[in-house]
N, C-alpha and C positions, 0 to 999 in steps of 0.2 A: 035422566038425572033428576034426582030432587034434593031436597033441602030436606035437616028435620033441624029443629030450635025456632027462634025468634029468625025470621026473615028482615033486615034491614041494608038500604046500601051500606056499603062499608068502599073503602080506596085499596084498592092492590098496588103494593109498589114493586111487587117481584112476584117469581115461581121458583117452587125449591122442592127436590124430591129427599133429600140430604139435613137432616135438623142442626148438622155439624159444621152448615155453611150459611143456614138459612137465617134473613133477617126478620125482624119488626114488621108486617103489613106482607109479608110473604106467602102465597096460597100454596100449601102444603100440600103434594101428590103422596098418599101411601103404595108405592110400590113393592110389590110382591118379586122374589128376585129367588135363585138358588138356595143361596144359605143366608136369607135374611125377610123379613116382613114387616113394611113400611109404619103396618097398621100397630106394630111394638112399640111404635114412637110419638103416636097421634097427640098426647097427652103431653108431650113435652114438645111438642109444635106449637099446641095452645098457650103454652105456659111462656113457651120464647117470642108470644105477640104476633103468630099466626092472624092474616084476615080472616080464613078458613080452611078448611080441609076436606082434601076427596076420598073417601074412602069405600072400600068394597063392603065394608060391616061396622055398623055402628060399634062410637066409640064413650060416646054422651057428650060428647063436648058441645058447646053452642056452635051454631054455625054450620055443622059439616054439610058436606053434598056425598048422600048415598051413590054410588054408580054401581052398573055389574062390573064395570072395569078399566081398573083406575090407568094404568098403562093407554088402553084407549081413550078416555076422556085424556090424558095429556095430549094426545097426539090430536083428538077433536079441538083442541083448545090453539096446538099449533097450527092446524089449519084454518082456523078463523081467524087470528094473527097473521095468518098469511094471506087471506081475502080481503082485511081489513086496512094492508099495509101496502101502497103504490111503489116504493122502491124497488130496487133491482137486484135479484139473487143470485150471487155466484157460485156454483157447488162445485167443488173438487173434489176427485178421487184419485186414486192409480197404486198400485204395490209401495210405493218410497216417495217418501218426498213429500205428502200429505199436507203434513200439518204448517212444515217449512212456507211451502210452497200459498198454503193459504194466509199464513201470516205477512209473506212479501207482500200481495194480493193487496189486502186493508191497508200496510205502511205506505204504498202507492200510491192506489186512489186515495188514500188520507191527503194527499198534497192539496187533492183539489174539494175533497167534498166528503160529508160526516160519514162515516162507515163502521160498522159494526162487524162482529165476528163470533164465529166459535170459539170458546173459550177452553186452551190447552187441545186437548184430540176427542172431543165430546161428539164424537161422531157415530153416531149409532140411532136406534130409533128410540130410545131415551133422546139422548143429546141433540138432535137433530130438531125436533119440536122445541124443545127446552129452550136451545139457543134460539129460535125465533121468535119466540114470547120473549126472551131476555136482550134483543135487538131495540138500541134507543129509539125513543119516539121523534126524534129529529133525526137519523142516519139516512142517507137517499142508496144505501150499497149496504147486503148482508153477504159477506163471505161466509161458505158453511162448507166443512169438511164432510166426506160421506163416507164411512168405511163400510167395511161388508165382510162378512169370513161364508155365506152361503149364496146360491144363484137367488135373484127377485130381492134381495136385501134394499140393493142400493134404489130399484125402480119404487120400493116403496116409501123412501125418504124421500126421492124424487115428488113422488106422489105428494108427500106433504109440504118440501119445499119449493117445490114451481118454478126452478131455475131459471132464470133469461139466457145465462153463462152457463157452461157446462165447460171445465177444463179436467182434463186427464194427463198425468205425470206420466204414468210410465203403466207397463202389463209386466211383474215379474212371477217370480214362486212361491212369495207372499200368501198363504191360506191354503195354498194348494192343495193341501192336507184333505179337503173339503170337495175336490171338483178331481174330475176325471182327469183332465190334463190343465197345462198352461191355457189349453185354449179355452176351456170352462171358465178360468180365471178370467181373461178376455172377454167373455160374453158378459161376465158380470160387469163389469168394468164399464161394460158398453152400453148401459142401462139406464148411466144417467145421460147419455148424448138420444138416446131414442126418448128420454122423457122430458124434451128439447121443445119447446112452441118452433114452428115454423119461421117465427120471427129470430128464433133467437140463435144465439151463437155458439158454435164448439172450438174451442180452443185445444189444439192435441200436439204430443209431443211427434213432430215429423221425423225423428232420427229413431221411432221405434215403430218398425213396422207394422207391427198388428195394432198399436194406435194408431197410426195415421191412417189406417184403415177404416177409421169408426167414420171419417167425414162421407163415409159411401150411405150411410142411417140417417144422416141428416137432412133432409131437403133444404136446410136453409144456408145461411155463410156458416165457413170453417178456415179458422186461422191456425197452420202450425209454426212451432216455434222450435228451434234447435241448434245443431251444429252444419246441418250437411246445405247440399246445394240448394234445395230445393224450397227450405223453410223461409215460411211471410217472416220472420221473427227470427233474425241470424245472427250467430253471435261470433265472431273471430278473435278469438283471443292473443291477447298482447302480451300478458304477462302473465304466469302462473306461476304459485308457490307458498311453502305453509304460511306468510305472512298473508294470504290475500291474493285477488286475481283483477289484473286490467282488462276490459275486453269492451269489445264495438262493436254495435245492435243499433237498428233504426236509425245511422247516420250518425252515432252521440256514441261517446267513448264514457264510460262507466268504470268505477274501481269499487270493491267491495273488500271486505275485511276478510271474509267465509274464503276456503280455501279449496280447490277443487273445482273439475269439470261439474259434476252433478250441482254443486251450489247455484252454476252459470244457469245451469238448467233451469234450475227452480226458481231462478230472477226473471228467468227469459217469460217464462209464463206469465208473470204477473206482469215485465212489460207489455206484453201482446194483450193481457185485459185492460191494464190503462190506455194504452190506442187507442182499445172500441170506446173508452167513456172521452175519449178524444184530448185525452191529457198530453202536451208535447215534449215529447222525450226527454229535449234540455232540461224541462222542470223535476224529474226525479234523478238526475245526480246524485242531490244530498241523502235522497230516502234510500236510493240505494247504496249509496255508501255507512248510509248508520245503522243499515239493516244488521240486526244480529239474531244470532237461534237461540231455542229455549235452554232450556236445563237441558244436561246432559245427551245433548243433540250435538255433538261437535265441538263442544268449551276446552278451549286452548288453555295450559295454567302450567309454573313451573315451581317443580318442590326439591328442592334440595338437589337444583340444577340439572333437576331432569326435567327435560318437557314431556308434559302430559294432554294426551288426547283422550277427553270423555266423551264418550258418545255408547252409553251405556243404555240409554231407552229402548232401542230396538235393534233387530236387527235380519234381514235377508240377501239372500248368494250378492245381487248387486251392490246394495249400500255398503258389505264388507270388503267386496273390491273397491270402491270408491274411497273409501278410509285405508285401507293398505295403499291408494296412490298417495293420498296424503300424507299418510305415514315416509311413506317412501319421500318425499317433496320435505321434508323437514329435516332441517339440519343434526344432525347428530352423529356421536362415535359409532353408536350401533340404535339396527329400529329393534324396538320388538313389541308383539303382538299380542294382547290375552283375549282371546277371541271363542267367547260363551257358544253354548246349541244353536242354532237358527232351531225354529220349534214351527210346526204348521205342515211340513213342508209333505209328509206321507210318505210313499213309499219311493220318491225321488231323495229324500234326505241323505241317505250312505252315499251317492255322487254329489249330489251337491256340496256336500261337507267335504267332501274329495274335493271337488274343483277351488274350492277356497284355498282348503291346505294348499295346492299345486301353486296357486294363486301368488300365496302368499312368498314359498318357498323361493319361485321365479322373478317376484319384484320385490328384491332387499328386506325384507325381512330376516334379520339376524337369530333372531329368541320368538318361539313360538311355543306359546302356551296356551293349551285349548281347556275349558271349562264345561266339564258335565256332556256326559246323554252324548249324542255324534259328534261331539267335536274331540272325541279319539279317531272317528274317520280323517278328520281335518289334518290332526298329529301325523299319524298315521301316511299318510298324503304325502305332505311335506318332507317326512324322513325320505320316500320313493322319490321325490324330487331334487336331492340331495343334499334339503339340511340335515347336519349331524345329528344322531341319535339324544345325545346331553343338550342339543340346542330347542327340540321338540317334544315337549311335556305334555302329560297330560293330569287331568288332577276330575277329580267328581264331584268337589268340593269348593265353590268362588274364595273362600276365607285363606286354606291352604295356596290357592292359585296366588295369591295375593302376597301371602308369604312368600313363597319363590320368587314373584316378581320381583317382591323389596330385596331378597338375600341376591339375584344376579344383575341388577339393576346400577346401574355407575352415573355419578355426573359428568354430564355431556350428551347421556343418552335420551332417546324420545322413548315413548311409549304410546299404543292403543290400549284401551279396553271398551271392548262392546259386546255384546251378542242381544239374544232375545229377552223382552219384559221378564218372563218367568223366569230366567236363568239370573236373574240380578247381579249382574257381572259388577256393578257399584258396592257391590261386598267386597269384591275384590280389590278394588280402585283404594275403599277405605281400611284396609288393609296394607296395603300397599302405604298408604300416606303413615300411619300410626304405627 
């Protein structure tokens, strides 16, 4: 790396690869990407009170730092951030539950102690360094999400974030698209428990087998968390339903607002890492009861006395089963479901979009309308299962899907919509509303 202009210290008060987010004293990374080049914007980085700027080819501005590659020098930068910083790193991965699961995570140990985090699902090998450079200079705890859609992805995040924690949600059909089987999915998966110091800890879901497999990698402790017999971290539920769910873990009886088994799941985690930082139970009652999900993760709302389930971000085989219980748990004259592609999924897609449809068909679901690409398998499905043919749509279009939904749609009734990012099934939702 070098410099070209006048060399003097100057104060960073951030890093920003994005001129659309970036503040004042922000060192500006020009990233090279698909369909876009970092180095278009260099010039209006400086002009927005950039400290400086890294870039692959000069651009005249004062200040820059030439690299051969800007990509790398972020991630050089988050790894000096990471040598430089004594706190404790918690990384989480697994098919669902991610980003959930890492936000419990911080509201937790925030009872006892400063904590920082990924910010939204910035999990990648942009994100992953980003957020550790963007980690406060007083937090003693970085939660960091780690996604992956290829094998060696997540070991190389790992590489730059140096976990103490290593927790794993779950192994489903999430990327599969990508790997020869589920079990390629798994070995990814299992990547950041192998890139685990000896001292430190794996936190895994014990009610999923080929997770709770991962603690055989570990030489060191492994805590799982679940529903079955066997989990350090067990949860019994008291009360389940679309209002919210009671349930008793570590001796302490908890209530949350999130509705559903998988929600328990993803608290259960994040009690099993407030343990290791030795926080006692009693003391996160409140944080888990105020815990709530992001955008379109689950948001409960009612319009013109229908209730509405958005959970429109994402979506694979399990998390749609899990929102169909939910569905199914919520009061209403009738459920129905607008239920987008799952996308990734390869050449398991046509069953999997099978098994939903069936899914759906078998646990109350009234109205099933599926959105684009295999979710005519889904339709499709569901009719063989024996909802009526006028009860299971299908549409190629989210806008149209949306439309049907409003024209069969009644007060009293619930509704879902979700599927996959790419599918934007939130077309549909606002359609539906307007």
């Amino acid at each position: 790396m070098r410099a070209r202009g006048e060399v003097r210290p100057f104060r960073v008060s951030g890093w920003s690869v994005d001129t659309r987010t970036q503040n004042p004293g922000d060192v500006y990374f020009a990233l090279r990407g698909p369909n876009h080049d970092g180095h278009d914007y260099v010039e209006r980085a400086f002009a927005q009170g950039a400290a400086g700027v890294v870039v692959e080819r000069s651009s005249g501005v004062p200040g820059e730092m030439l690299v051969p590659d800007t990509l790398g020098a972020l991630q050089s930068f988050g790894n000096w951030a990471r040598e430089t910083w004594s706190g404790t790193v918690i990384g989480v991965t697994g098919s669902a539950g991610k980003t959930t699961t890492k936000d419990a995570i911080a509201q937790l140990l925030a009872v006892e102690l400063p904590v920082g985090k990924t910010i939204g699902n910035f999990n990648n090998h942009v994100g992953v360094p980003l957020s550790i450079l963007r980690l406060p200079d007083d937090c003693r705890a970085g939660v960091l999400e780690m996604g992956m859609n290829h094998a060696g992805e997540i070991r190389e995040l790992a590489a730059i974030a140096r976990p103490n924690v290593g927790v794993v949600t779950n192994v489903g059909y999430a990327h599969v698209e990508f790997f020869d089987s589920i079990e390629g999915v798994a070995a990814a998966k299992r990547e950041l428990i192998e890139g685990l110091p000896r001292e430190g800890v794996a936190v895994l879901n014990g009610d999923d087998v080929r997770v709770r497999g991962f603690r055989h990698v570990h030489p060191g402790r492994s805590v799982t968390f679940g529903f079955s017999e066997g989990a350090d971290v067990r949860a019994e539920l008291l009360v389940e339903g679309a209002d919210g769910t009671r349930f008793r873990a570590l001796g302490t009886e908890y209530e949350t607002v999130l509705p559903g088994r998988h929600a328990v799941m993803n608290l259960l985690a994040a009690l099993a890492v407030a343990r290791e930082f030795g926080i006692a139970p009693e003391r996160l009652r409140d944080a888990v009861h105020s815990f709530a999900v992001g955008k379109m993760r689950g948001e409960r709302t009612v319009h013109g006395g229908i209730t509405i389930w958005n959970d429109c971000y994402n979506a694979n085989p399990e998390a749609m089963q899990s929102m169909i219980d939910v569905l199914r748990e919520t009061p209403g004259q009738r459920h129905i479901a607008v239920l987008g592609e799952m996308l990734e999924l390869g050449h398991a897609a046509d069953e999997l979009h099978r098994q939903v449809g069936r899914y759906a068909a078998e646990h109350g679901v009234d109205v099933l309308i599926g959105v684009r690409g295999h979710a005519r398998e889904m339709v499709d499905a569901a009719r063989e299962a024996g909802l009526r043919a006028d009860a299971a749509r299908f549409f190629e279009d989210a806008e149209e899907a949306g439309e049907y939904a409003r024209a069969v749609a009644h007060p009293g009734d619930a509704i879902l919509f979700k599927g996959s990012r790419g599918v934007k099934v939130e077309r549909a939702l606002g359609r539906f509303q307007n």
